[in-house]
N, C-alpha and C positions, 0 to 999 in steps of 0.2 A: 504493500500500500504506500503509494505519496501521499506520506502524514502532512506534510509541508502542502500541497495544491492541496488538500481536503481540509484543511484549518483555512486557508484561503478561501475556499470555498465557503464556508460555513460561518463566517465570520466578515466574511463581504469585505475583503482588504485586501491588499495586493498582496504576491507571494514574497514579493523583497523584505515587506514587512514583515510578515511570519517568519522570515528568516532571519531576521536581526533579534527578534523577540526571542524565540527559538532559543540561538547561539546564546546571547545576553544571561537567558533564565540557565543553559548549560553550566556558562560558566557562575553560577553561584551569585549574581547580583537578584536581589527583591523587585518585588513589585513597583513597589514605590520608587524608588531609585530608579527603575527603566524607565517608570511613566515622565517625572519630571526630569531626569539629566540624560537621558539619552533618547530626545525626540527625533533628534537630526535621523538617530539609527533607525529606529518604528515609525518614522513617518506621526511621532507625536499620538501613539495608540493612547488614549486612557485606560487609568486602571481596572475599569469595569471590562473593557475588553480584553485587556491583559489577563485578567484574573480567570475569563473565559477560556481563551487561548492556554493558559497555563492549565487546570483543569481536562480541558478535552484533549492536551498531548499527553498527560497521562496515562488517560484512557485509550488513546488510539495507541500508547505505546506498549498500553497492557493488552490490547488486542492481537498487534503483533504479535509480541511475545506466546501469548496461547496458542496463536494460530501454530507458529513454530515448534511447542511443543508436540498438537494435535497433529499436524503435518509427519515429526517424527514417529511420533507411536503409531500410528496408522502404517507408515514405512518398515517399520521394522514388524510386523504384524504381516507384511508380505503385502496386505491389499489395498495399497496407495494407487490408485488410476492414473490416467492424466485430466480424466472427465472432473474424478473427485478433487483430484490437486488444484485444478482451475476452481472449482467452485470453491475451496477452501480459499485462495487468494483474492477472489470477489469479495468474499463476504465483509459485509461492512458492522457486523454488528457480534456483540460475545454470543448474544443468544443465536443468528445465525451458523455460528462455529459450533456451536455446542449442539446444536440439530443435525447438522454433516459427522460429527463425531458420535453422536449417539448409538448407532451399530457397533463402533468399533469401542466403545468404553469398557473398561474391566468392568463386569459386573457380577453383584451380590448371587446368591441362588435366584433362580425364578422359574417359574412353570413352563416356560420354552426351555432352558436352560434345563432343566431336568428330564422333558422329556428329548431332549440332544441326547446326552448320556442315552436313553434309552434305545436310542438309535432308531428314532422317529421322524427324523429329517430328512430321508431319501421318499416314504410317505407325503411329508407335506410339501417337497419339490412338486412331486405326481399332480398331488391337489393344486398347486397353482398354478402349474401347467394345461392345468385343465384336459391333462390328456384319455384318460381311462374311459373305459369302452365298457368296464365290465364295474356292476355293484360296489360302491364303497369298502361295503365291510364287507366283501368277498377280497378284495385286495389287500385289505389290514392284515386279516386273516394270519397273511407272510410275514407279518412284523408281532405276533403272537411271541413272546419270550422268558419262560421262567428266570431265566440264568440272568435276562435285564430286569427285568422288574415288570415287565408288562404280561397280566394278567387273561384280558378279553382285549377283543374287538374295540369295543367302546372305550377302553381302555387308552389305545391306540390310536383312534379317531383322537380324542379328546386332549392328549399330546401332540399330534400333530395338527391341530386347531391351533393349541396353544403359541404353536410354534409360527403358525401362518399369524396370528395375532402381534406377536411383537414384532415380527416382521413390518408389518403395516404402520405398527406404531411407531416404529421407530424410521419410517420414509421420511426426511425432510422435508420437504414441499406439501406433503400432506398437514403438518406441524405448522406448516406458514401459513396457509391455507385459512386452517381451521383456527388457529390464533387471532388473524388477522379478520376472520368472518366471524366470530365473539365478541372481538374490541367493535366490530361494528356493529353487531344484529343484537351482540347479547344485553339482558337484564341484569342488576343485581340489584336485590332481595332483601329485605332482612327482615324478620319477626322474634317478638320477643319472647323469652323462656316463660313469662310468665306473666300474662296480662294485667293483671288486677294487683303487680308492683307499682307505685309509683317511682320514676327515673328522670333525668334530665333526656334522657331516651324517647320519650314514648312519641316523638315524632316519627321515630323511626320503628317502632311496632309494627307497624304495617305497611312498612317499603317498598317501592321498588322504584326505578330509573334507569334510562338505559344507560351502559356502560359509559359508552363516547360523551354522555352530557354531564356523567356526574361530578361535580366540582369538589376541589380539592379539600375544604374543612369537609364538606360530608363523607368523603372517604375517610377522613382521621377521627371521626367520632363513629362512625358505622364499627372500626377498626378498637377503639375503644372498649363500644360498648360489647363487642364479640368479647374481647382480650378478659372485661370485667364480670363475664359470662350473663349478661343481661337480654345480648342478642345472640341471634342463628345469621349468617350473614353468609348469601350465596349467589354465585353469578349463576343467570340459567342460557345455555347456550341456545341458538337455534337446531337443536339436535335432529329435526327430519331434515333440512336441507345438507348438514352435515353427513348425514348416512349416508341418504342419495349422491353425494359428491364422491364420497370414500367406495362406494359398492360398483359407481360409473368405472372409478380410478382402477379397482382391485380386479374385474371381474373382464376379463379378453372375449369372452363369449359366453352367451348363455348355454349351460350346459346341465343336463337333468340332475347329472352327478355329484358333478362339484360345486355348480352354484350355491346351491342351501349352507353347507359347510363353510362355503368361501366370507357370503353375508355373515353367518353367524361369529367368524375369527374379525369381519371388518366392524359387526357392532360392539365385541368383547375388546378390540385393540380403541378402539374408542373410548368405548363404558369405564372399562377397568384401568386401561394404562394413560393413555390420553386426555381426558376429559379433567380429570384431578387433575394432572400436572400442568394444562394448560390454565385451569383453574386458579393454581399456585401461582403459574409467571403470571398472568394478568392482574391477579391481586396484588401481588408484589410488585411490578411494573406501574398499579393507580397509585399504590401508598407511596413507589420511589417517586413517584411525579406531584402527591400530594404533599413529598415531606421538600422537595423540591422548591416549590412554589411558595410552602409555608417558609422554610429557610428565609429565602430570598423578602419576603411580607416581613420577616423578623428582619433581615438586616437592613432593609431600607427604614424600618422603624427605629432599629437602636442607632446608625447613622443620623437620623434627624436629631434623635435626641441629645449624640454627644457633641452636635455639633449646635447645640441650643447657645445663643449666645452670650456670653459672661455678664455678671453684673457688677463691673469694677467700681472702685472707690468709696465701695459703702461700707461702716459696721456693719457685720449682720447679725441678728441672735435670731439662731438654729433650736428649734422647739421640737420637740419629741413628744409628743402627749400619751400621755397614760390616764388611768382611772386611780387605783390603788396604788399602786409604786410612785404616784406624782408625775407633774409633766419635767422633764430633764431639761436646762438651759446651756446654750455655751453661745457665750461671745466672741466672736471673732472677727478681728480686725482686716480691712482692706488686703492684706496681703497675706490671710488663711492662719493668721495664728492666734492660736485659741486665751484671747485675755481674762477670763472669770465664767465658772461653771456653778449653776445650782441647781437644786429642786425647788420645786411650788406645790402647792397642793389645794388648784381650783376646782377640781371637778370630783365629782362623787368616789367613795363616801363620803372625804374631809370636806370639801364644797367652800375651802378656806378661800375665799375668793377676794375678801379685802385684804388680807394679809398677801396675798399676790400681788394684786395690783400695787400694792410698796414696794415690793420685793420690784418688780417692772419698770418701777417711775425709776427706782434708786439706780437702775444698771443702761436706762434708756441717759437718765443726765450724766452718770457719773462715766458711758464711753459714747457718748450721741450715735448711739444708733436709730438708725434712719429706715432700716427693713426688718420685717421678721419673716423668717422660712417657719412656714408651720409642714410638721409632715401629716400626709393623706391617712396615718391611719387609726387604731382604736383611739376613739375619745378626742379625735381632732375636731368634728363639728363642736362638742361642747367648747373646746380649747376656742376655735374660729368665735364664736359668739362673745366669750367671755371678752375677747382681744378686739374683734369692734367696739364692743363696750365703753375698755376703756379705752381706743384712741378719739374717741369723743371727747373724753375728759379731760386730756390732757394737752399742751400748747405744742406741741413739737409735733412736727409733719413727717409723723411715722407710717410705715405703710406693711403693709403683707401681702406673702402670696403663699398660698398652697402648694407644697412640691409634695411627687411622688415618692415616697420611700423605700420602694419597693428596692431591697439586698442591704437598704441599711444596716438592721439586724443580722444579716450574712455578713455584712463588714466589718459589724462592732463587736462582734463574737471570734471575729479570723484572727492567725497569729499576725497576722500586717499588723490590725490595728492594734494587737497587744503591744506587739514592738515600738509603734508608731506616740502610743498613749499609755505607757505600762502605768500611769501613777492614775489611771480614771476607768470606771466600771462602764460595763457593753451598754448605757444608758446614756451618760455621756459623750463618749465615742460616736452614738445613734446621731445625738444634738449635734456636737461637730461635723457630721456626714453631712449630715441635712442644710447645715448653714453654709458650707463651701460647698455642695452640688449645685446652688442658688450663684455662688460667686464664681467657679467654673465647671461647669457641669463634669467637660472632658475628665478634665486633673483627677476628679474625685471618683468619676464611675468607673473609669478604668481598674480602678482599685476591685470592682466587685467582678464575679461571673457573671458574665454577659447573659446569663440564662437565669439568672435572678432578677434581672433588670424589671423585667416587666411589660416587655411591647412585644409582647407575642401570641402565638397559640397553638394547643395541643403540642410546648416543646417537649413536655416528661415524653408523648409517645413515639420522637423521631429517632432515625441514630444518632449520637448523640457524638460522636468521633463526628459527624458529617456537618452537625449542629455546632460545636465547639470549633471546629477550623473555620467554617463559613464566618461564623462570626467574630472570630481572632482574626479574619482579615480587614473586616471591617474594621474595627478598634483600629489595629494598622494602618490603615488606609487613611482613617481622620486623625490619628495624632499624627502624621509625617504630613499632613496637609497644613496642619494648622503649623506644625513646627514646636519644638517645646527649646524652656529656658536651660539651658544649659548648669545653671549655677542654681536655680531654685527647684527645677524637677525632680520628683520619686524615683524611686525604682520602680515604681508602679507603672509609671508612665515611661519612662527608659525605655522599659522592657518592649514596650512597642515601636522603638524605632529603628528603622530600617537598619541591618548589620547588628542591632543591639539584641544577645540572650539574657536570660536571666541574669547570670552566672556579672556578665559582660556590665549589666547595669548596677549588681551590687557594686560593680569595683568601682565603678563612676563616681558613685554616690560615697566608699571608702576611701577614693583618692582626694574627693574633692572636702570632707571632713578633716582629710589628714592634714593637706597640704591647702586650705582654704578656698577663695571663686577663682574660678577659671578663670586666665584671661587673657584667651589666646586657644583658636579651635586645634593646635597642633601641639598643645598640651595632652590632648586624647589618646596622644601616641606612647602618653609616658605612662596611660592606665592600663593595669595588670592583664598580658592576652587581651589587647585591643592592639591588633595589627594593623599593616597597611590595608589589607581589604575591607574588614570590617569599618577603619577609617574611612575609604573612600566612600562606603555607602551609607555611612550617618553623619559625616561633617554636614552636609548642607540642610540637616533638618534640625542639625543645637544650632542657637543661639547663644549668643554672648552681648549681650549689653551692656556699652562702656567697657570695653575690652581696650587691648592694645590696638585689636583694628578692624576699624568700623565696618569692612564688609563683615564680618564675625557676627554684625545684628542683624546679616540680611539673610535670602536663601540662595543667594550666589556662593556657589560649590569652589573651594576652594582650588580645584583643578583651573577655575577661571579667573579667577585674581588676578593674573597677568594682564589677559585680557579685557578686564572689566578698569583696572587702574589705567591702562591703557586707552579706552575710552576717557576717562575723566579729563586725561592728560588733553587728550584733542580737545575736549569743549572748555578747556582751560577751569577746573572744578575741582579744589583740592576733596578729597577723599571724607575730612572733617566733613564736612557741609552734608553730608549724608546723616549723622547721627544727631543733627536739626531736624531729625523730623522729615528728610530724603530731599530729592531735586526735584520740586515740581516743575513739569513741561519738558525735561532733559529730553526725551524721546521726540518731540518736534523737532530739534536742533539737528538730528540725523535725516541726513536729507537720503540716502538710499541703503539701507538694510544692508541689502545683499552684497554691496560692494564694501562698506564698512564690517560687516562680517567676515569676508575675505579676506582685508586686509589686517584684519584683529588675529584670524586663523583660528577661529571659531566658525558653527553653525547658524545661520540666520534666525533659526529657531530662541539658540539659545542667546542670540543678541538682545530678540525679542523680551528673552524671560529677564535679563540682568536689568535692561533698561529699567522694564517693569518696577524689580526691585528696587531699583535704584530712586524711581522718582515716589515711591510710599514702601518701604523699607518693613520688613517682617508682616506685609498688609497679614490681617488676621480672617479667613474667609467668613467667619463665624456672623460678624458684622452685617452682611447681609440676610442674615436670618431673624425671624418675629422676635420681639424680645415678650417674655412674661407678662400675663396680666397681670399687675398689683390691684390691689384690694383696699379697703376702709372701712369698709360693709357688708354684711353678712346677708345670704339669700337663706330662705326655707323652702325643704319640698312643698310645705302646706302655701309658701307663696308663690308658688309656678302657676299658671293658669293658662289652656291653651291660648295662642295668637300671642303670647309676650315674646318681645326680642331681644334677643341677649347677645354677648358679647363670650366666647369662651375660647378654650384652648383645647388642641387636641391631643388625645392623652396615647393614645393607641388605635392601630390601622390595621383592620382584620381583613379579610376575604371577602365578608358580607357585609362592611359598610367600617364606620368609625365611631368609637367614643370619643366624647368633648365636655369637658370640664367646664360645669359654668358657673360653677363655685355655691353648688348645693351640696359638698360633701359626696352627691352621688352622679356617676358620669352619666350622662345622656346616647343614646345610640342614635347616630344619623345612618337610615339602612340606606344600601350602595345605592336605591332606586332615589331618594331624599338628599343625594349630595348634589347633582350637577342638573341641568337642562338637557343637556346635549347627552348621549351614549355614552357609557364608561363599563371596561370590561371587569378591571377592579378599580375598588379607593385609591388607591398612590397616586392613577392616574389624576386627579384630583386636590387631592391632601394628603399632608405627613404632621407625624409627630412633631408637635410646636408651633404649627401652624395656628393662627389667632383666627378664629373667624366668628361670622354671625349667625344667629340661627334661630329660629322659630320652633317655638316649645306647639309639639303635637297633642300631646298627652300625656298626662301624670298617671302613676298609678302605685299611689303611696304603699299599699300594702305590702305588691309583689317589688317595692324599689324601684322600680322603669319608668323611665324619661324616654318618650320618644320627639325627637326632633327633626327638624329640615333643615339644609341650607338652600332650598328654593324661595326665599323672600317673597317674591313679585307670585 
């Protein structure tokens, strides 16, 4: 196979491309790193199609590889063709290889396989030859054998059926056939073990849809409720067009003798071998495409959100509400460090709510804080109400906003933030979480598993090796975009940048402890096992601000500092005037790209990206993203009333539409038909996570909790 013209193909880019990406990813550079410093080579691929490209060479190279083994064992097995060799180097697909290989696979005992042994095979040659002139079991008769095991007549027919059976079964193109007429014609099913349960299921009590329309959450809840033995869950094939296909296929002529026989081995290689195992890939093939799709629904959800944009320069206190353990506080100042930690104890049982409100005023004048992050969970509405309350009372133009919490508690409980906070309990920890996920969302969530997060669904039922790298590349993907501080970043964060392992980030973080702020990107070189490579491909995502030298604050790759000083030099621009805050307009003053790229002995691309930097220096992408609703006022589900308009945020982007925060404590669902005017095959196409928008409240329905809304206004 041309793995190279078939990623070309499949990915709609020229084959040059593929071949720089290809080479690139060979030799051990990232994602990120290809995408931004080596455009000139890919023709400037982003990393979404990288990621794809990278992805399906594995697979077409795992495909090779089997075919090459299957190719072997077939050969050494004597019955390698050249009919079958070709159609083995055709095959475009594992499951195709694995259908040409199916005859020749070692396999377990089986009822062809024993009646072999029996030496019932020169028998069911006869029979499929269709040649016998004379009574079936008058012909068996001869294959009568104490000494084999065969008994009677019937004995003998019924092994050599057996044997015509797997035979049939195991025809490739019969396999394609019938595979590919179930994904079209077939239904699947499902009914419940047990009616008169009540389940989150019982939509599904009485199923069915055909195969080709059933969307992707309803496979993973069908898939569910089988797994949690609630439901029977089964596809039903079109089984008489399938006979009739395989009987056309199997049967050379009609013949008195062997026809009945023939049908009866072509409905058993069906029934028994076939129909289950087509059964299985089909299943397997909806859930791989359901866990698929859901993947991808999660990672453009957790991207939205780590790329929520900062809320610099404020005190924050970071609110943790509870009921009986009290609500946890921690103050933390503009640049994440945590000034003064308490408890309160406003809401039920102690319900000490003026002794709060002191405790409040005292830590609002004594560090002017200016926001509070309250978290989304138990005992946050009481917490929300109390805290409108009092910013009524009081003169200072304080404000709130509700964040999600979701892996708090997985953070404040992990050995990080033991390390991180050894002298404060997983309560405190929480409030600290919650107060810088508000001041950088990135910084802070990287810290948790991305599968804690929260903007997902049905992740417990995916693979979760499949789940865990999809989503470790995203994390990836937005810190090397946004770039991190070289002198104030985690390990936490480190660890996701291009060329940086774990291993690679503690030392980062121990060198830069030992030996104080970096100041200078080719000081990297002096931390523990951070080599040249792994240098080349994270200098241009640290930062240094206020360094020895000023490209250090930009994303201009060291590799180009020659060239990039070199430009300055021409537009007469000392180097300083960058760490003002960058050159605005420097990029007009070039009057042809391509020929000042030449003459630099650089790529035009990357003249494009230095200028870039040069004239708004470490831009932050994040900037262009909705910032948070804040708050002053508190809403009640008892005050929603259909036709009100509101203003909310979205919280999470499923399959079947979106929740959106409109600061009732409980999310509202805009289903996928209620977000747009125009056709939309899913939400993304539409909204993401963070996204601010409006919408009009449908229906309340306090009992069961549901808000339903639109964003169709007009």
């Amino acid at each position: 196979m041309d793995i190279i013209s078939t990623l070309a193909k499949e990915l709609e880019v020229g084959r040059g491309q593929v071949e720089a990406a290809v080479r690139l990813i060979d030799e051990g550079n990232t994602i990120p790193f290809i995408a931004r410093y080596r455009k000139e080579a890919t023709g400037a691929l982003n990393d979404e199609i990288l990621r794809n490209l990278d992805e399906r060479l594995k697979y077409l190279r795992g495909l090779d590889e089997r075919r090459e083994q299957v190719l072997r064992s077939i050969e050494e097995q004597g019955k390698l063709t050249e009919e079958l060799k070709n159609k083995l180097l055709e095959a475009k697909t594992m499951v195709a290889v694995e259908d040409l290989y199916l005859p020749y696979r070692p396999k377990r005992k089986t009822r062809a396989g024993i009646a072999k042994e029996k030496g019932l095979e020169p028998l069911a040659d006869l029979i499929s030859l269709q040649l016998l002139k004379e009574p079936l079991e008058k012909t068996a008769e001869a294959y009568i054998s104490e000494e084999k095991g065969v008994a009677s007549v019937k004995e003998a027919i019924d092994g050599a059926r057996d044997i015509l059976a797997e035979r049939i079964s195991e025809e490739a193109s019969y396999r394609d056939y019938i595979r590919r007429l179930t994904a079209e014609e077939g239904m699947i099913t499902s009914e419940a073990k047990d009616e008169s349960a009540e389940s989150v299921y019982e939509m599904y009590y009485h199923f069915e849809e055909p195969v080709k329309k059933c969307a992707g959450h309803r496979i993973l809840a069908l898939n569910r409720g089988e797994k949690e033995k609630i439901l029977t869950v089964k596809i039903l094939a079109p089984e008489e067009k399938i006979l009739s296909y395989l009987e056309k296929r199997v049967l050379q002529r009609e013949n008195p003798i062997t026809s009945p026989i023939i049908k009866e081995a072509a409905e058993d290689a069906y029934h028994r071998l076939m129909a289950p195992a087509i059964e299985r890939e089909l299943r397997g093939s909806l859930t791989e495409k359901a866990e698929d799709g859901a993947i991808r629904v999660f990672g453009k959800n957790l991207e939205q959100l780590l790329m929520q944009p900062p809320i610099t320069g404020r005190v924050v206190l970071g609110w943790d509400p509870a009921f009986r353990t009290g609500c946890k506080l921690a103050v933390v100042d503009a640049t994440g460090k945590v000034l003064d930690t308490v408890v309160i104890y406003p809401t039920a049982p102690q319900n000490k709510v003026e002794e709060a409100k002191k405790v409040l005023k005292r830590l609002i004048e004594t560090y002017h804080i200016s926001l509070i992050s309250v978290g989304n969970g138990t005992a946050s509405r009481e917490s929300e109400q109390m805290i409108a309350e009092f910013l009524k009372e009081i003169p200072e133009p304080v404000q709130y906003v509700i964040v999600s919490e979701a892996g708090a508690s997985v953070y404040s409980a992990s050995k990080l933030a033991t390390e991180e906070f050894p002298e404060f309990d997983v309560g405190q920890r929480s409030a600290v979480s919650i107060a810088r996920r508000l001041q950088d969302p990135l910084a802070e969530l990287v810290k948790i598993d991305p599968k804690s997060i929260g903007v997902g669904q049905y992740q417990h039922d995916m693979n979760q090796k499949h789940l865990s790298e999809a989503l470790g590349n995203v994390v990836e993907d937005c810190v090397n975009r946004v770039g991190v501080d070289l002198n104030t970043a985690s390990a936490s964060i480190l660890e996701y940048v291009s060329g940086i392992s774990k291993a690679l980030a503690k030392n980062i973080v121990a060198y830069r402890e030992e030996n104080g702020a970096f100041r200078s990107r080719k000081q990297l070189l002096k931390v523990a096992k951070l080599g040249p490579k792994a240098f080349e491909q994270c200098a241009g995502f640290m930062r240094i601000a206020g360094g020895e030298n000023p490209l250090d604050a930009t994303s201009v790759h060291p590799e180009s500092y020659g060239a990039a000083l070199e430009l300055l030099k021409r537009l007469g621009v000392k180097p300083e005037e960058i760490s003002g805050g960058g050159i605005p307009g420097i990029g007009r003053r070039i009057h042809d790209y391509a020929k000042t790229a030449g003459e630099l002995g650089i790529g035009e691309l990357t003249l494009r990206d230095i200028v870039s930097e040069l004239e708004k220096p470490a831009r932050d992408p994040r900037e262009e993203m909705p910032k948070p609703v804040l708050r002053t006022d508190v809403l009640d589900m008892k005050d929603l009333k259909p036709g009100m308009i509101l203003k909310g945020t979205v919280r999470n982007v499923i399959d079947f539409g979106a929740f959106v925060d409109i600061g009732v404590h409980q999310d509202g669902l805009v289903h996928i038909s209620q977000i747009s005017k125009k056709f939309i095959r899913h939400p993304l196409e539409a909204v993401s996570v963070g996204d601010v928008v409006e919408v009009k409240v449908l229906s309340v329905d306090p009992a069961k909790k549901r808000i339903a809304l639109t964003m169709k206004l007009e």
